[in-house]
C-alpha positions in Angstrom: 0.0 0.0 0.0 1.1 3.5 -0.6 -0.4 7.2 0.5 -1.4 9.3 -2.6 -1.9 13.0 -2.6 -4.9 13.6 -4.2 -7.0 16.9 -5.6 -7.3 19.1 -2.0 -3.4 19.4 -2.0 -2.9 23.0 -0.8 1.1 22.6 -0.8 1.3 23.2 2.7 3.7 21.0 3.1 2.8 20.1 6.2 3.5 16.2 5.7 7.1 16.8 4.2 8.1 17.7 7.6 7.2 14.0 8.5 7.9 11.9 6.2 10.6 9.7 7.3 11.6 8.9 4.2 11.9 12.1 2.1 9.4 10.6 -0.4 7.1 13.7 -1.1 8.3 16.2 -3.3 9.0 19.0 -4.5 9.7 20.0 -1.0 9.8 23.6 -0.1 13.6 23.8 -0.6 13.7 22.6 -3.8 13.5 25.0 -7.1 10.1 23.7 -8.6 8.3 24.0 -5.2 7.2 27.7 -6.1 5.5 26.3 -9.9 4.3 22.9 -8.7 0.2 22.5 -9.5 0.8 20.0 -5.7 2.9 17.8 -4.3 3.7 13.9 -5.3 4.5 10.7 -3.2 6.9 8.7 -4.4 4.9 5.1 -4.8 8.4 3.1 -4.7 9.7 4.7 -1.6 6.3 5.5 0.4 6.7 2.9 3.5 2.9 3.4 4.4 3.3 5.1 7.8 1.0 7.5 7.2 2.8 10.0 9.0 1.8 12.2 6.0 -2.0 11.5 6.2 -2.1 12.7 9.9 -0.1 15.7 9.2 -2.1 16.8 6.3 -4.3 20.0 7.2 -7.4 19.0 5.0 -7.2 15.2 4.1 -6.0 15.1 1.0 -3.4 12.3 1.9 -5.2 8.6 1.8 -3.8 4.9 1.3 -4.8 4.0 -2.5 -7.1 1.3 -1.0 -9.4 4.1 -0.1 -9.4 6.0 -3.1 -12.8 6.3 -5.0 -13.6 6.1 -8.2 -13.0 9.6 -9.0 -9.6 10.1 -7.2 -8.0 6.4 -8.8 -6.6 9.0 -11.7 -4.2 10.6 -8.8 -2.9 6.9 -8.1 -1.3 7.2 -11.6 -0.4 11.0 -11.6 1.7 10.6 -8.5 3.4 7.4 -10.2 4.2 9.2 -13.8 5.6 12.3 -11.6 8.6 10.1 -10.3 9.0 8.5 -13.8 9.6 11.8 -15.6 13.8 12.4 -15.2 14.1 15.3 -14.4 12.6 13.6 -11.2 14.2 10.6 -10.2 17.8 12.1 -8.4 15.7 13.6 -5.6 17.4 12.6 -1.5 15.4 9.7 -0.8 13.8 8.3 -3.6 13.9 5.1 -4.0 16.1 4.8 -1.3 14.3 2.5 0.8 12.5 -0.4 -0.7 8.8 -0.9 0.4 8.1 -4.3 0.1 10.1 -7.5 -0.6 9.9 -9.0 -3.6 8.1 -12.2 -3.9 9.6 -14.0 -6.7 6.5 -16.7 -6.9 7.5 -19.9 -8.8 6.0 -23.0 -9.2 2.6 -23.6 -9.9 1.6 -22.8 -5.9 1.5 -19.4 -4.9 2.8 -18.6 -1.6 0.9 -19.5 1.2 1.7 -17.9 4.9 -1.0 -18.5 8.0 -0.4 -15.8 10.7 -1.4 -16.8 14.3 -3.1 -13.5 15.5 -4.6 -10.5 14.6 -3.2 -8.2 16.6 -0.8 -5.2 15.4 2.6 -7.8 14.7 0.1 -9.8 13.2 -1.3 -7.4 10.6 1.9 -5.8 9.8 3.3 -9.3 8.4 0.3 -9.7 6.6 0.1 -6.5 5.0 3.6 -6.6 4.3 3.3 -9.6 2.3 0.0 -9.3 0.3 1.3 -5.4 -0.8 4.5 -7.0 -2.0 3.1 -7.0 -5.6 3.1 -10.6 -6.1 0.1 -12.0 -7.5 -1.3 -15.5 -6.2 0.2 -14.7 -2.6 -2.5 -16.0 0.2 -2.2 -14.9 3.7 -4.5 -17.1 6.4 -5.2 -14.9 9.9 -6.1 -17.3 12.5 -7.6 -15.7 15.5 -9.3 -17.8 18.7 -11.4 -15.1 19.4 -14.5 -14.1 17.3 -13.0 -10.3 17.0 -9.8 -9.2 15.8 -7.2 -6.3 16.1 -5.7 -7.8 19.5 -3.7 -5.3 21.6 -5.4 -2.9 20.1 -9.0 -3.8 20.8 -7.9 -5.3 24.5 -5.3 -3.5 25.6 -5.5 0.3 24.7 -6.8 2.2 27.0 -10.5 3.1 26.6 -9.8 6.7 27.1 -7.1 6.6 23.9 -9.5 6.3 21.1 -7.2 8.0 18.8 -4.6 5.0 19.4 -7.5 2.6 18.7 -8.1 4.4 15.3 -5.2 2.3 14.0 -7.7 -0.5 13.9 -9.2 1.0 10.8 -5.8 0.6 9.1 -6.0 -3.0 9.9 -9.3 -3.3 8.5 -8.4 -2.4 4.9 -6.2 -5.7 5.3 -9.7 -7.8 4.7 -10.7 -6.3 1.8 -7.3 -7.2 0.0 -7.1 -9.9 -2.6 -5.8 -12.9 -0.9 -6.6 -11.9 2.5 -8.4 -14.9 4.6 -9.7 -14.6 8.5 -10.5 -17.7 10.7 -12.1 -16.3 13.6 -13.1 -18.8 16.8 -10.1 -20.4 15.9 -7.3 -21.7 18.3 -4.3 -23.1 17.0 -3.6 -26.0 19.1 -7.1 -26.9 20.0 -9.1 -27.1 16.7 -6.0 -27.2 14.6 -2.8 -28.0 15.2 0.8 -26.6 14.4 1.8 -29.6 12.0 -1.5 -29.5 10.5 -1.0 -25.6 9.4 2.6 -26.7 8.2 0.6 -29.3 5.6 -1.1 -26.7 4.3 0.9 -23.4 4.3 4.4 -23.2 2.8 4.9 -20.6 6.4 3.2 -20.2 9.6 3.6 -16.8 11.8 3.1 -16.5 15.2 1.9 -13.1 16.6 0.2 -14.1 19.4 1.8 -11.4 21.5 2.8 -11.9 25.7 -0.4 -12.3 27.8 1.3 -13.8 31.2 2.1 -11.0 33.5 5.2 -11.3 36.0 5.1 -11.5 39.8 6.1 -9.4 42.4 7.5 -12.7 43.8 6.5 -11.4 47.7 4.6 -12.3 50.6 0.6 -11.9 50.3 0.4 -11.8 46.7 -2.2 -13.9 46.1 -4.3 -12.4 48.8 -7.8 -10.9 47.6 -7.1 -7.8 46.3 -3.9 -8.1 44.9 -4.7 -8.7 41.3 -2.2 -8.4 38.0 -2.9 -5.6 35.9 -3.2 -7.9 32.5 -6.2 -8.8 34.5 -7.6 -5.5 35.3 -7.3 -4.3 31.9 -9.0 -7.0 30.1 -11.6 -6.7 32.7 -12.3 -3.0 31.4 -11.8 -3.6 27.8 -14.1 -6.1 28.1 -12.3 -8.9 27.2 -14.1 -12.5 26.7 -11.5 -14.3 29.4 -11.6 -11.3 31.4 -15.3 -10.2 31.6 -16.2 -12.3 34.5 -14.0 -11.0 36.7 -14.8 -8.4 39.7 -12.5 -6.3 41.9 -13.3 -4.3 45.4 -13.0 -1.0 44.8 -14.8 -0.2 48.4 -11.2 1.3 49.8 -10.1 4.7 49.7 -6.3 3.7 48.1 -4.8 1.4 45.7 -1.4 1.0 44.9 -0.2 -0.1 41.6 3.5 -1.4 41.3 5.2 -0.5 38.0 6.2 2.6 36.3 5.0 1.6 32.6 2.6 3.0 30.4 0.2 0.4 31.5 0.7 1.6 35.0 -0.4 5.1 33.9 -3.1 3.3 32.0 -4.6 1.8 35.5 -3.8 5.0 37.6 -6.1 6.3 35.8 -8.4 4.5 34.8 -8.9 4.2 38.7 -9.6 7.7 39.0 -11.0 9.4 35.8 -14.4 10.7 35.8 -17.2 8.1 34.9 -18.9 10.4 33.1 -15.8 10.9 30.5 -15.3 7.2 30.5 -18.9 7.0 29.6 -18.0 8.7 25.9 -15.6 5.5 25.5 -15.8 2.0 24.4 -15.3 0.9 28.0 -16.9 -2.5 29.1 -20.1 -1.7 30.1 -19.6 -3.9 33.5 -16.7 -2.2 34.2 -18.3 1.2 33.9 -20.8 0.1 36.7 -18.1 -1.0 38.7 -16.0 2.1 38.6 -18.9 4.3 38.6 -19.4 3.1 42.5 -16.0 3.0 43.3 -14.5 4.8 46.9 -11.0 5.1 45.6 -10.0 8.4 45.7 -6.1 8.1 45.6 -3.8 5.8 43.7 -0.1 5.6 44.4 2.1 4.6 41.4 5.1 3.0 42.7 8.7 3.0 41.0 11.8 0.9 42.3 13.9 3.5 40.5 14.3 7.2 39.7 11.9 10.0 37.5 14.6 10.1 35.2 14.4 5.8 34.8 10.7 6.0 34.8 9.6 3.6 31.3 6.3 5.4 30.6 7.0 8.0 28.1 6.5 11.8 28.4 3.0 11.8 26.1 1.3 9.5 28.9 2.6 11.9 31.6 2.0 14.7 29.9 -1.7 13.5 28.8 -2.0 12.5 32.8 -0.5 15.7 34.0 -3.4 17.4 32.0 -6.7 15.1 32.8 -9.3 17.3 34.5 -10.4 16.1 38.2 -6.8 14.7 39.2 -4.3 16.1 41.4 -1.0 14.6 40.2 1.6 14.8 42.4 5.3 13.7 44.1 5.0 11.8 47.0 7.2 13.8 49.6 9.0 11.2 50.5 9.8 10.3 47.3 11.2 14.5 46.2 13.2 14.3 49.5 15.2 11.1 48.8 15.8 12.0 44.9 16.2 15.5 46.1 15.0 19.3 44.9 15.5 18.8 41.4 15.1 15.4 40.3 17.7 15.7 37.2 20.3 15.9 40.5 20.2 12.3 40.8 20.7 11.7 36.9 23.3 10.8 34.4 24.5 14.4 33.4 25.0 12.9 29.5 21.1 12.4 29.7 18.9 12.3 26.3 16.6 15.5 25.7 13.7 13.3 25.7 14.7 12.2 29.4 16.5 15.5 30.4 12.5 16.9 29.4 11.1 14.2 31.4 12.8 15.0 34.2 11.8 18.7 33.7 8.5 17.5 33.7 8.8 16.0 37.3 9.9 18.9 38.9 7.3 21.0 37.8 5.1 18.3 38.9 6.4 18.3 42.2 6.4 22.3 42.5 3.0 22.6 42.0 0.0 22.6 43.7 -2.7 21.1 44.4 -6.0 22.0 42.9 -8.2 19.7 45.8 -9.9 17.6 42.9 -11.9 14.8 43.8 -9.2 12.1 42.6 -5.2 12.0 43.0 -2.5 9.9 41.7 0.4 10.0 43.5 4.2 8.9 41.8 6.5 7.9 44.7 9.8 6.9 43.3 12.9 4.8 45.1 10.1 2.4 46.5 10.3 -1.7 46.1 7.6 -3.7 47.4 8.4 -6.2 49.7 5.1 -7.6 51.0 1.7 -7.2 51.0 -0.2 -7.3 54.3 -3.3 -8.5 55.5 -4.5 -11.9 57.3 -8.1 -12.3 54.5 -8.1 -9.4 52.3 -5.0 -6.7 51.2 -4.8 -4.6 53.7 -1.9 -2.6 53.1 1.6 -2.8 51.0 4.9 -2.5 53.0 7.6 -1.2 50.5 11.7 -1.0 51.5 13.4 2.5 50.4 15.9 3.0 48.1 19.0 5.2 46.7 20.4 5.8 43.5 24.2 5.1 44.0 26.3 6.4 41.1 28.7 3.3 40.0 33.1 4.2 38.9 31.2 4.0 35.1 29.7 7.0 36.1 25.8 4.8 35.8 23.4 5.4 38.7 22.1 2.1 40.0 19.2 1.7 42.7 20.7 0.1 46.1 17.6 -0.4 48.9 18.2 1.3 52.1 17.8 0.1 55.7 13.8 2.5 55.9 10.7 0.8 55.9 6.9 2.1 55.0 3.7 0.7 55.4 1.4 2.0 53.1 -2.6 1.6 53.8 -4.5 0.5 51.1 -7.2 -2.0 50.1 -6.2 -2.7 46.2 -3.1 -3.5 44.6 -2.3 -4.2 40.9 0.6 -5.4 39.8 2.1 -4.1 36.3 5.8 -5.1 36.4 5.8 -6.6 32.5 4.5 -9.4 30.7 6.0 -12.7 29.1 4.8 -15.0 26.0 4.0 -18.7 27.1 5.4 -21.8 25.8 3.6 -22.6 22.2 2.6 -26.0 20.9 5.7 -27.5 18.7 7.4 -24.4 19.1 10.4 -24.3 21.3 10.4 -21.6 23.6 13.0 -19.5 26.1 11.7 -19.7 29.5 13.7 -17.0 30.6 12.4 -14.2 28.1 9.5 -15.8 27.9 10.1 -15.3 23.7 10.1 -18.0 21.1 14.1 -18.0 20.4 14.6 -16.7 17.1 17.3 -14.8 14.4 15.4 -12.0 12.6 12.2 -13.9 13.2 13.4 -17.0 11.7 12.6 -19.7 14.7 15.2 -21.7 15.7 16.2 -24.8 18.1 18.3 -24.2 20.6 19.6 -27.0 21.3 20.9 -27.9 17.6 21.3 -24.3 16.8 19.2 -24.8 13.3 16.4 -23.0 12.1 13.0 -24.8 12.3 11.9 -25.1 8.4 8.7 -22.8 7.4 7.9 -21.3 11.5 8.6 -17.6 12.2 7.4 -15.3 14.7 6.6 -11.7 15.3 5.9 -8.9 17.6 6.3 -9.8 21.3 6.4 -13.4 21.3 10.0 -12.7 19.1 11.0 -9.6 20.6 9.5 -9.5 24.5 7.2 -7.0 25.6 8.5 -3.7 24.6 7.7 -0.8 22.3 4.7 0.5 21.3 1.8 -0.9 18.6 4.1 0.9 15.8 7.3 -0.8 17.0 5.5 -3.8 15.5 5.7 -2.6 11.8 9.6 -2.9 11.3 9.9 -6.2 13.5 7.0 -7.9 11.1 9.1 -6.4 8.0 12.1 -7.6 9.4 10.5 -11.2 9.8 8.1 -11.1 6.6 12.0 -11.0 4.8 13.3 -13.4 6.4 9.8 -15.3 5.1 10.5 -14.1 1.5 14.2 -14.9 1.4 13.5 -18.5 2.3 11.0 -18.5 -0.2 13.2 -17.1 -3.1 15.7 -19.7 -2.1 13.6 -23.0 -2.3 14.1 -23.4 1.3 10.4 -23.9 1.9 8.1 -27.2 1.4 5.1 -26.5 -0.8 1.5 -27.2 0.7 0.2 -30.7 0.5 -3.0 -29.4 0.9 -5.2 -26.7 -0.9 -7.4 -24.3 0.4 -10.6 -26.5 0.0 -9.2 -29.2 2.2 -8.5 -25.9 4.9 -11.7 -25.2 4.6 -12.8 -28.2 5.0 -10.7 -29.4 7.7 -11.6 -25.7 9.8 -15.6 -26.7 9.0 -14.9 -30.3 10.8 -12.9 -28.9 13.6 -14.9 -25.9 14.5 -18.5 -24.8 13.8 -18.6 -22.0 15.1 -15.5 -20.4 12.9 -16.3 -17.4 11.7 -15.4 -15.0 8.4 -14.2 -11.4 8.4 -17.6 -11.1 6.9 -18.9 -12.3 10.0 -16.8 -9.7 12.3 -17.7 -6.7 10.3 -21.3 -8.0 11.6 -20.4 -7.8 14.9 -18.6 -4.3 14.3 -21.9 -3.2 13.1 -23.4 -3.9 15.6 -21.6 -2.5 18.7 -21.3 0.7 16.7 -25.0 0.9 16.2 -26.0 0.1 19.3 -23.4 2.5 20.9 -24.6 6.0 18.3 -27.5 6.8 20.2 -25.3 7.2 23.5 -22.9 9.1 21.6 -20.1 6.0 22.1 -17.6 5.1 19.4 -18.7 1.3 20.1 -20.9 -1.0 23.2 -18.8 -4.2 23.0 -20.0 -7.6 23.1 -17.5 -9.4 25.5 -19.0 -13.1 25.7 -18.2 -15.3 22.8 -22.3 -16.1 22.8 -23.3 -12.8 22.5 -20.8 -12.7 19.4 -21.9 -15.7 17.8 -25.5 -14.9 18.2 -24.8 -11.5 16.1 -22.4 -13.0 13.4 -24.7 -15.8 12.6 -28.3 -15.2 13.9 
């Protein structure tokens, strides 16, 4: 897929500024600018972030999937602009390569299934059905009846915007070749040697779902919960939907200093009535609408300055109406007046700001809103009291001790502090879990793999036709767009053993797929059948002024999809 600049262009030149790639032209610095009728995108070098499309003042940047009938001329006129030489020797074009090449031989076309729909998962597939091969088939398998993943159950209800990029996605099951088996598990209704008779490669983008433990005393008290739990409970996730937490104390603590943290901080303590205008679980709505909490403490083993959530998520929580955001006092005096003073003085901007940030945090005051989150720093948990229920969290001190490499590490301290609270969520990371026929690294919780080639560790080789993606490759880090480069990166590997014979062609056609999905599982449904269920939570959600009212029971999903 590539962005085109259609008829609207005003030459503001507002998306040259952000393209990463230099592929839209003339620019303002170059001589032709001034006579240009609008500007062109480069087809050959566009890499589809649509940083350009965001950027544009008045919409005139869309994917050429989207293009109607009259705007499929502009398609062309972008190409023929790059084809004329007098401009071809621009910076940048054709500098990076959009899509590998799939050289299809033989008289099967190449066949990939990709376990998951999430963001890794759609990447690779887009990656390989906009390659410009033709015959190339790519098979989503998806155990749930919905797709999109992270981005459906994991994203914040209060980040719609973020949860936009689902409509990206969606323009991946309209493309020729594209196939969706939703209801599907790999590994209960099919199994990994039966995808690796029919597919000449299997992906596996099934992401991390296992969250770490403190490892402490009282952990598994009432109360003390993880927060992949707490978030599918509010995204209204099918394995998640049942549960319920007591919200009847005045103060939880969560343990982390991730974006997720942020995520449940506030989530905790935003108004219901703003959370109302989201795509929240209905339950979960309810729950929080009757909820006494009224502080949460966000707790970090290490510094501001260390802190993993990024300065958008505490800038956007700095700014949230109705919470007091603030330094625990404790915290300011062990890291001191300024927290930058217990830095690395060769700091990055983007942290030096951060730490900026904090201190203006910390200098200012309070507003007396109804809710406050407090960020205590240099704070480790160490158990969790109570006899039947949480009751409170008792957490050890620390220092940052600067090391002869001139790093600051944390070192606890002999100071103790009980802190009073009735709820406390975990959100210290998640791991992937061991796969079916896959081998899998224990210690990273990751499938082991070279450039998302999988391979066994104990004779070093790489398994013939299995790859992985996103998470379960890389671990738990980065954000959903992190996920576009590491698919790429994999869907290459994919092609390269492709090109080079090095993969077995299907034994089996897509008839005895079908066939053998129709046996297996019933209930499997189409992409056809999920744009039903779309339809309907965004029906049912218009007259509440709602972006969506999800379903979150399989039943209820079934019963829409096929009456």
């Amino acid at each position: 897929m590539t962005y085109v600049v259609t008829q609207p262009c005003c030459n503001d030149a507002s998306c040259v500024a952000v393209c990463p790639v230099n592929c839209i032209h003339p620019t303002p610095d170059e001589s032709d600018y001034a006579r240009t009728e609008m500007l062109y995108i480069d087809p050959n070098t566009c890499i589809d972030c649509g940083a350009c499309a965001d950027a544009c003042p008045i919409d005139a940047i869309v994917p050429d999937s989207d293009l109607d009938e009259g705007d499929m001329p502009y398609l062309e006129i972008n190409a023929d602009y790059f084809e004329d030489p007098k401009n071809r020797n621009y910076p940048g074009v054709a500098a990076v390569q959009r899509h590998p090449v799939v050289g299809v031989t033989g008289a099967t076309p190449l066949r990939v299934a990709i376990v998951g729909t999430g963001p890794a998962a759609c990447y690779a597939g887009e990656e390989l059905l906009a390659s410009g091969a033709t015959g190339v088939e790519v098979h989503f398998f998806e155990r749930l009846p919905t797709p999109w993943g992270l981005v459906r159950f994991g994203v914040a209800p209060d980040h719609q915007q973020t949860k936009s990029v689902s409509e990206a996605f969606s323009r991946i099951g309209s493309r020729r070749g594209a196939y969706f088996h939703l209801n599907v598990e790999i590994g209960k209704h099919l199994t990994h040697e039966e995808l690796l008779t029919h597919f000449h490669a299997v992906i596996y983008a099934v992401g991390a779902h296992d969250d770490r433990r403190l490892g402490i005393a009282g952990e598994d008290l009432p109360g003390s919960y993880s927060a992949s739990d707490f978030v599918s409970w509010y995204n209204g996730h099918p394995d998640g939907a049942q549960r319920s937490f007591d919200l009847s104390g005045t103060r939880a603590v969560v343990v982390g200093n991730g974006n997720v943290a942020l995520d449940v901080a506030r989530m905790l303590s935003t108004d219901v009535k703003s959370l109302a205008r989201t795509d929240i679980a209905d339950h979960a709505l309810t729950a929080l609408a009757g909820s006494a909490i009224s502080e949460v403490v966000v707790l970090g083993r290490r510094g501001p300055a260390q802190a993993a959530y990024t300065t958008p998520e505490l800038l956007g929580l700095a700014a949230a109406e109705g919470i007091d955001l603030v330094v625990d006092s404790v915290g300011a005096e062990s890291i001191g007046v300024a927290t930058t003073t217990a830095e690395p003085s060769g700091m990055s901007a983007a942290v030096d700001f951060k730490s900026r940030l904090f201190d203006e945090i910390a200098a200012a005051p309070t507003t007396g809103a109804p809710k406050r989150i407090v960020l205590r720093f240099l704070s480790s948990p160490i158990e969790i009291l109570g006899d039947d229920r949480v009751r409170g969290l008792r957490v050890q001190r620390n220092e940052l001790v600067e090391t002869t490499e001139g790093e600051f590490v944390v070192r606890p301290t002999d100071q103790f502090d009980d802190i009073e609270c009735g709820l406390v969520i975990r959100s210290i990371g998640y791991r992937g879990t061991p796969l079916a026929g896959l081998p899998f690294d224990d210690k990273t919780g990751t499938v082991p793999n070279e450039k998302g080639r999988v391979f066994d560790p104990i004779t070093g080789e790489a398994v013939a036709g299995v790859y992985v993606a996103g998470w379960i490759k890389r671990g738990p880090s980065g954000s959903i767009g992190n996920n576009s480069r590491c698919a790429r990166d994999t869907v290459r590997a994919l092609v390269e053993d492709y090109s080079e014979g090095r993969l077995t062609a299907p034994a089996l056609d897509n008839d005895a797929l079908t066939q053998l999905v129709s046996q297996r599982q019933s209930n499997a449904l189409t992409y056809t059948d999920w744009k039903t269920i779309d339809q309907f939570e965004r029906s049912a959600a218009r007259k509440h002024n709602r972006p969506r009212i999800k379903l979150v029971d399989i039943d209820s999903m079934l019963g829409v999809a096929r009456p």
